[in-house]
N, C-alpha and C positions, 0 to 999 in steps of 0.2 A: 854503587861502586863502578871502575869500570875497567874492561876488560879489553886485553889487547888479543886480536884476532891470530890461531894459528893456525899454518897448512893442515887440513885436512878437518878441520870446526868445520860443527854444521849446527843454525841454530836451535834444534833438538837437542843436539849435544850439552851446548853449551846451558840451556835451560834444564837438565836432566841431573849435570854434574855442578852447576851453582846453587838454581832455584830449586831442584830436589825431586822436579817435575817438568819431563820433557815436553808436557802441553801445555807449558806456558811459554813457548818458543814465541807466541806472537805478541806477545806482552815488548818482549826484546824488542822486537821487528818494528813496533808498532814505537817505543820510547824511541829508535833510533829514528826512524824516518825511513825504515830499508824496506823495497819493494822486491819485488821474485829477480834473479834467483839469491837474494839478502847478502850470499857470500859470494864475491866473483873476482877473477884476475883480471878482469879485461877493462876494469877501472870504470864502469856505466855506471849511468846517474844513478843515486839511489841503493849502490849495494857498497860493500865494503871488502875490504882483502884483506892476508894476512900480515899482520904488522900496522893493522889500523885501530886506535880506540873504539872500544863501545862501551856506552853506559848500561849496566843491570838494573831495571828496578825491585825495589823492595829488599836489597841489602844496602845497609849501611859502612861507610868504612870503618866502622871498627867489626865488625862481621864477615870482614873481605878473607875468603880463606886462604891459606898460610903458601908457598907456593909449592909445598912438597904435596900438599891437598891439590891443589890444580893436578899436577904431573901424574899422579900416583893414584888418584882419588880413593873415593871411603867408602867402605862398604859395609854389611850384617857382619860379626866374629865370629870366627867359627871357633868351637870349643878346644881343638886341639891342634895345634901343629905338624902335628907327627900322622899324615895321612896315609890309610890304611886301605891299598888301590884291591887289597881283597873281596874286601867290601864297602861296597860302596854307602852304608852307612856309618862308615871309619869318623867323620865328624857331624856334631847338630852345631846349631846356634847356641851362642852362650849368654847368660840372661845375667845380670846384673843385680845387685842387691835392690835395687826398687821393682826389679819386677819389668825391666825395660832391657828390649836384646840391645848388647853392646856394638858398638862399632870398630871400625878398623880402618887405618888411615893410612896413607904416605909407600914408602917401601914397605911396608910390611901388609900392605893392604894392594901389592903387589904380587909378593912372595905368593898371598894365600887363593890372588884368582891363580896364578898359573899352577899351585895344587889342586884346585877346584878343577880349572879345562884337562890338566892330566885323569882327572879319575872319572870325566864325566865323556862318556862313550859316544863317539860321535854319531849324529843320528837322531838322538834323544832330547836334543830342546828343540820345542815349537817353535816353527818362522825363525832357527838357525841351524839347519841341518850341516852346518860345516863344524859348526861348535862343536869343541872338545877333541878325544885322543884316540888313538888303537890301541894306549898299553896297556886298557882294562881285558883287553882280548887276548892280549899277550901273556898274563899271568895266569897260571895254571896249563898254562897249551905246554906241548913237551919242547925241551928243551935240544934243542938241533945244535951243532956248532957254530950257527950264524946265530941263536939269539940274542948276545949280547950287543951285535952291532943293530939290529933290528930294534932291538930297547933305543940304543942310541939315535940311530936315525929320528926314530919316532918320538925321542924326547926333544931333539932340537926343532922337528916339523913343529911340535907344537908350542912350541917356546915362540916358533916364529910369525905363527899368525895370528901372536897378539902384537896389535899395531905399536905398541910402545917398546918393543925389545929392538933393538940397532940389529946386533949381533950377538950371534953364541960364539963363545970364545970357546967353552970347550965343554964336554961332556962326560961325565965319569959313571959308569953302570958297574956296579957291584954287588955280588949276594948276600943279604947279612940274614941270618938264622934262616927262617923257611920263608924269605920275602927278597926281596931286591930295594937297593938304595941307589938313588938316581943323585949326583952332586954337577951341577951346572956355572959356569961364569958366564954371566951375558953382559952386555951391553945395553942400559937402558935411558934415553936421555941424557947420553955423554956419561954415565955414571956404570962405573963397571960393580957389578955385584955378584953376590954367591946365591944362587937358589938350590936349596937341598944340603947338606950334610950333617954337621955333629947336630947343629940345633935346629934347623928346619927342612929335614930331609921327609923324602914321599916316599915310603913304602909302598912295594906292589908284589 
């Protein structure tokens, strides 16, 4: 199949999020003809920039994935929606009538990393100490008159340091029974959208 180069691809990336396996980046490298550093603006022989073809091996075009799958990519499902920043075992994986964990695609395999980076404490993933939120610390600490701007703040921080949100347009923090509901508009790929409320809101 082939794939058109964008700013900020790297070919780990791109072998990670097509071929399903970021070490086969040299496979790419190696179909394409591309030598170090494979992706560059400066137009050298042998690499490529973005807005250039490249062919993938071992997909087929009718296998070429959909482009909401490019944008948005696919991940494991988690079993619920409705994440529960109490506890951090609020969602597992959801398994499938064969006995195979389900997947999750496009926008909505959007929606559920930035409920994933919201409840996952920063600090706590190996070899990405930046990963993840503060509003797991925030919940249960007492409530001052500034905590709901502190929720806020710290839900658009983290909305923002995933690379595919433009902008947050805006941020709504409110208490519902004995937890907090976080409803967000952002801007992701020119696509304005809702994360959080009636149907996929993050409790905390």
């Amino acid at each position: 199949m082939e794939y058109t180069i964008r700013y900020g691809d790297t070919l780990r990336m791109i072998a990670q999020n097509l071929l399903g396996d970021a070490e086969l980046w040299m496979d790419i490298a190696t179909t394409n003809s591309l030598i170090y550093p494979y992706i560059d603006t400066s137009g050298r022989p042998g690499t490529v920039e973005p807005g250039d073809t490249i062919q993938i091996p071992g997909i087929s075009d009718d296998e070429t994935p959909t482009p909401d799958e490019l944008e948005f990519g696919t991940d494991l499902k988690m079993n619920t929606d409705q994440i529960n920043l109490t506890s951090l075992m609020g969602a597992s994986l959801q398994v499938g009538d064969d006995g195979d964990y389900l997947l999750v695609t496009g926008v909505d395999c959007f929606r559920q990393d930035m409920a994933h980076r919201k409840i996952t404490p920063v600090g706590t993933v190996p070899y990405h100490p930046e990963y993840g939120s503060y509003l797991p610390s925030l919940v249960g600490s007492k409530k001052d008159p500034n905590w709901k701007i502190k929720a806020q703040l710290e839900a658009e921080r983290t909305m923002l340091c995933d690379p595919r949100v433009e902008e947050v347009i805006s941020t709504e923090v409110s208490e519902v029974n004995t937890g907090v509901a976080i409803e967000q508009v952002v801007s992701v790929k020119g696509i304005k959208m809702t994360v959080g409320g009636v149907d996929d809101s993050e409790e905390i």
